[in-house]
C-alpha positions in Angstrom: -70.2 8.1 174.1 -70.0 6.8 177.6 -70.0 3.5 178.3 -71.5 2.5 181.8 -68.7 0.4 183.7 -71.1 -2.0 184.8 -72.5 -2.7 181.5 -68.5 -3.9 180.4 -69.5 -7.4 181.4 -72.8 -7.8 179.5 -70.7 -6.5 176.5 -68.5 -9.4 177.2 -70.8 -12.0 177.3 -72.3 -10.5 174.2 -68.9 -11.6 172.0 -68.7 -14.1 173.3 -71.7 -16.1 172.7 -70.9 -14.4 168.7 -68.0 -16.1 169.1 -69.0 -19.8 170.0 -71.8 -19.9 167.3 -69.3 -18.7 164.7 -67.4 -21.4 165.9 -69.8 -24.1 165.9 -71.0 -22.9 162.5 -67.7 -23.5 161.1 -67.5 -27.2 162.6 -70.4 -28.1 160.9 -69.2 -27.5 157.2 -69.6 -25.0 154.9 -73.9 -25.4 153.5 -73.7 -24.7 150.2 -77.7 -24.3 148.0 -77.0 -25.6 144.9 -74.5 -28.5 143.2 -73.2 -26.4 140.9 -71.7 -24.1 143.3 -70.6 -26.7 145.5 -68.4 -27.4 142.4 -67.3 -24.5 142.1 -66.1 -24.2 145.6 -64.3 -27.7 145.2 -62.3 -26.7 142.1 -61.5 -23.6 143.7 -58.1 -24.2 144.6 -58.1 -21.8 147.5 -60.4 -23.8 149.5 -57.6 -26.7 149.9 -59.0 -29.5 148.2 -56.7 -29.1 145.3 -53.2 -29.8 145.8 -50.3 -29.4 142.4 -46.9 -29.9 142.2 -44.8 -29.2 139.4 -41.2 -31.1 138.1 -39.9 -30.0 135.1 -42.4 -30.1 132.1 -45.0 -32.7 134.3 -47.6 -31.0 136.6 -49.0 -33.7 139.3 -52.4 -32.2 140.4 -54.4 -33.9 142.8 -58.2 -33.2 143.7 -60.2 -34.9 146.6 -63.8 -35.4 145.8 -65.8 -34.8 149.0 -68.8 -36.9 149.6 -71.3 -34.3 148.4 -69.2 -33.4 145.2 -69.5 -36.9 144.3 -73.4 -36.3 145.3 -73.6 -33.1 142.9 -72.3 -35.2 139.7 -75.5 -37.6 140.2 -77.7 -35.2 140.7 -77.4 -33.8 136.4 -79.9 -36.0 135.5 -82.3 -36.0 138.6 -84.8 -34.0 140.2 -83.5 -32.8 143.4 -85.1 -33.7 146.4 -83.6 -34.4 150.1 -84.7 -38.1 149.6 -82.7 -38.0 146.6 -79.8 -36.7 148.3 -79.6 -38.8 152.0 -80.0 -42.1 149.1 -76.7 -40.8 147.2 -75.2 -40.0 150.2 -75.1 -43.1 151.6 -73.5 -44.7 148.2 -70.5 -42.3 148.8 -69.9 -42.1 152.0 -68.4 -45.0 152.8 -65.5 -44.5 150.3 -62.8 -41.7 149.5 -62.2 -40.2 146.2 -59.5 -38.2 144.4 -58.8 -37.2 141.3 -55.3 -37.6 140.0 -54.4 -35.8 137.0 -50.8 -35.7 135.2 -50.2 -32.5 132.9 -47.8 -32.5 130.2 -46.6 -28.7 129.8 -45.4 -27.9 126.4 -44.3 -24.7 124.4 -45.3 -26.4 121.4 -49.1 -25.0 120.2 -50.1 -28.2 119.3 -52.0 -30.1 122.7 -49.7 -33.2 123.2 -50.3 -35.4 126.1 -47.6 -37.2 128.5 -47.7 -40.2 127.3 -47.0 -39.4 123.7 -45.0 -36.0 124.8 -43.0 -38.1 127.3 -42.0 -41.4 125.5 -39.9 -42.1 122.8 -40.9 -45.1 121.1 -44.7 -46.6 120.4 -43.8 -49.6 122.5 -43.0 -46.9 125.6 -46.2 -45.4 124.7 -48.3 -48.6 124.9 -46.7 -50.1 128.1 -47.4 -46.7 129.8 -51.3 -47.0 128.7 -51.5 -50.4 129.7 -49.8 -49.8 133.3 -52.0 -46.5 133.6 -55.2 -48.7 133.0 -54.3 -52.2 134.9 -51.3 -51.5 137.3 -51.9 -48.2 138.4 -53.4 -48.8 142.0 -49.6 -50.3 143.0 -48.5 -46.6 142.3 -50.4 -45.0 144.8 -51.8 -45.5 148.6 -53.1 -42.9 151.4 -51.3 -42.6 154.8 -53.2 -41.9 157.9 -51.2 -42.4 161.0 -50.0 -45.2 161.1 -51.9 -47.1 158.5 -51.6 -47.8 154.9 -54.7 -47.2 152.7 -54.3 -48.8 148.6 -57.2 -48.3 146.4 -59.9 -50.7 145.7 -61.1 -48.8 142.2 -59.3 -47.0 139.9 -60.4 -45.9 136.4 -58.0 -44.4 134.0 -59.8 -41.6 131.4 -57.6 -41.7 128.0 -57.0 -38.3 126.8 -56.5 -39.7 123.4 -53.7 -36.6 122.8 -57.0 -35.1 122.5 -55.8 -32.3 125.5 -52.5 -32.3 127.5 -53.4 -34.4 130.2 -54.3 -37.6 131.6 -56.7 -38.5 134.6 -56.7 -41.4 136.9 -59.9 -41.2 139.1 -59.1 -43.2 142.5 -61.8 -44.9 145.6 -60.3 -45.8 149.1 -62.0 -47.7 151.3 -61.2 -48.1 155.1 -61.9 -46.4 158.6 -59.8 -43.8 158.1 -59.5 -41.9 161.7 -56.9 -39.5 161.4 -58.6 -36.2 159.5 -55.1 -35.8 158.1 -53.9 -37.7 155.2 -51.5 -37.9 153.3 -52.0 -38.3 149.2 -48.4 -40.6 147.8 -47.8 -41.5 144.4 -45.1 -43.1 143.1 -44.1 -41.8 140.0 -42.2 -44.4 137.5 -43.8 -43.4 134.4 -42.5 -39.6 133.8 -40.0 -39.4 136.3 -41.0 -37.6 138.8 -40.3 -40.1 141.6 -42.2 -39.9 144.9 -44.8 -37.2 145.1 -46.9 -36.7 148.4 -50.0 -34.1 149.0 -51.5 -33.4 152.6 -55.0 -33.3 152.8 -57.6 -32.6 155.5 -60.5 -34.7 155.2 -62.5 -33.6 158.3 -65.7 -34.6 156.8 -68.0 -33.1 159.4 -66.5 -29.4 157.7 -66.2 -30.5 154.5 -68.9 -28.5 151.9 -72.6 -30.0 152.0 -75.4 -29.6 150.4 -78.2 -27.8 152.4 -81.4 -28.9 152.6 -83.7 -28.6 149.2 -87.0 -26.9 150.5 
């Protein structure tokens, strides 16, 4: 097929408008329809809000809980509505939240946690559950530039040996400008030392909700 020379331009404009609203798509955040899929997408560790490091027999994973994740889990009980959503919306927005979770792998079959699996005596067992509940916002703080961000919240959810892992759920507060930030926790407990995750928090293309018709 011929293509008329003087059409070349048109053609050019043509991708090139595809282009910029691809673009401007993207900066305005993947919509997702339902909360449940916008879970989905969140624990998918492809999409980069996941980040794990492993030392030795301890796995470090750490999950950032975008606004509308946080949204999602109140919405279980609730009939879903935009007003409903914009209300929730402005709870969490203000804040930052990641999930912190410390893995104990084992080749034993029986599920053995890292705080039993890792200490030797009952009395290391109980200071590590007590420093875990109280003391654990001194272990870990956010870097963006050149500021320092410590939680305000934590809440420590006992595995009770129960399953081979324990999770620390973590809030930050502050005006946090730089979209890239960096996750440290110092590590005391197990051994692992420092540990440090990079995140993107860019929360105008972060996943949202889309509007309920």
């Amino acid at each position: 097929m011929k293509v008329n020379k003087n059409n070349i331009p048109f053609f050019v404009l043509i991708i090139m408008i595809i282009g910029f609203f691809i673009s401007c798509q993207s900066d305005k955040g993947k919509l997702i329809d339902n909360p449940a899929t916008l879970k989905q997408y969140c624990n998918n560790s492809d999409n980069g809000l996941i980040k794990k490091k492993d030392i030795e027999n301890i796995s470090i994973i750490v999950k950032y809980r975008p606004t509308d994740f946080m949204v999602a889990n109140e919405l279980r009980n609730k009939k879903v509505t935009n007003k409903v959503v914009d209300s929730l919306r402005k709870i969490y927005s203000t804040s930052y939240y990641f999930i912190l979770e410390i893995m104990y792998n084992t080749k034993n079959s029986a599920i053995e946690g890292p705080l039993y699996g890792n200490s030797i005596s009952y009395q290391e067992y109980a200071k590590k559950v007590s420093e875990l509940s109280f003391d654990f916002q001194n272990k870990v703080y956010l870097v963006s530039g050149k500021d320092t961000v410590k939680p305000v919240l934590h809440s420590f959810e006992r595995g009770y040996e129960l399953e081979n892992k324990e999770t620390i759920l973590l809030c930050f507060q502050g005006d946090i400008k730089n979209d890239s930030v960096k996750f440290c926790y110092y590590d005391d407990l197990f051994g692992t030392g420092m540990n440090q995750f990079q995140f993107v928090l860019d929360k105008e293309k972060l996943p949202k909700l889309n509007n309920i018709n």
